[in-house]
Structures are given as C-alpha cells and as structure tokens.
C-alpha positions in Angstrom: 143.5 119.2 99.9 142.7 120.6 103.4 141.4 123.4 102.3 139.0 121.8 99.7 137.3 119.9 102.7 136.5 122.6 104.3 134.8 124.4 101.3 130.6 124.3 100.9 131.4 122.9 97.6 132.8 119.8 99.4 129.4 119.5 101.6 126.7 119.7 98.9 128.8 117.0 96.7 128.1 114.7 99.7 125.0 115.9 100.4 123.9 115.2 96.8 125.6 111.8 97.0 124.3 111.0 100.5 120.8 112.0 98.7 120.7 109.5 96.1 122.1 106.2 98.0 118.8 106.9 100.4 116.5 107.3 97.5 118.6 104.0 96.0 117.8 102.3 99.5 114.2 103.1 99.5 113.2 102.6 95.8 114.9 99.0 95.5 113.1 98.2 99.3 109.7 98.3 97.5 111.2 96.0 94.7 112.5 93.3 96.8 109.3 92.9 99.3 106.7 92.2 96.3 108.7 89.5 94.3 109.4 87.7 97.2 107.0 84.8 98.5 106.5 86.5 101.6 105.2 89.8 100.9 103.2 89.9 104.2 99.6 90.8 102.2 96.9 88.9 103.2 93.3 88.5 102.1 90.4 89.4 104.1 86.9 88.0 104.1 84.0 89.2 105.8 80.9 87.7 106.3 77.6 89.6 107.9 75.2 87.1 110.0 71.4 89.0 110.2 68.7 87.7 112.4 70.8 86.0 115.4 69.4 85.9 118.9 71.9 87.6 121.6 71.8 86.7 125.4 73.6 89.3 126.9 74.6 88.7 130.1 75.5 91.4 132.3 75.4 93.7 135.9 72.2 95.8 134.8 73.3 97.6 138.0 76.0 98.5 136.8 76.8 98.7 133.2 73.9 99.8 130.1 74.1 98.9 127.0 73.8 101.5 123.7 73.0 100.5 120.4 71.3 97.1 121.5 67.4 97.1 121.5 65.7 95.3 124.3 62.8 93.6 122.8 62.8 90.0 121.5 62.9 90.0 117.8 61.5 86.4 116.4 62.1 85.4 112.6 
C-alpha cells in the first residue's frame, strides 16, 4: 500500500479528482447567486441635462479649466 502512494499513478488520480470538485465548486457558484433574491444586479438610469448655466467658481490663479468654454451661452 506504501508503495502505491508513492507512484505518479497515485498523483494524477488526485489530481483529476482535485480537478473536478473545483470545476463542481465554481459551476454550482453561478447557479446559486442568480436564483437567489439577492443577486447583487442593479439597474442603471441615465439621464443627460443640455442647456444648463454653470458658475464655476474657482482660483483663476491657480487652477484652468479644459473642456469648459468661457462665453455665456443663453437659450
């Protein structure tokens, strides 16, 4: 008996077993997370708002701006 613990044989049968109760693990984790009530997915809205005055208030001194034009827009 010894002996046939210390053969490869004896390493790639756990190996193989070792294999499948992982793959086991991880295929019934996805199972179990979406037919439960809290699967953690949320919904997300968005919502874009166009033509609506900025102040910007800031240490001109110190700090510029990219990406925001200057001039006063009026709708």
């Amino acid at each position: 008996m010894k002996k046939f613990f210390n053969t490869q044989f004896w390493l790639v049968i756990v190996s193989i077993v070792f294999s499948i109760l992982l793959f086991l693990t991880a295929a019934s984790s996805n199972y179990t997370r979406t037919g439960s009530q809290v699967s953690g997915t949320t919904e997300t809205y968005t919502h874009t708002l166009e033509n609506v005055p900025i102040d910007i208030k800031y240490d001109t001194d110190k700090y510029f701006i990219s990406g925001y034009s200057y001039e006063k827009r009026f709708i």
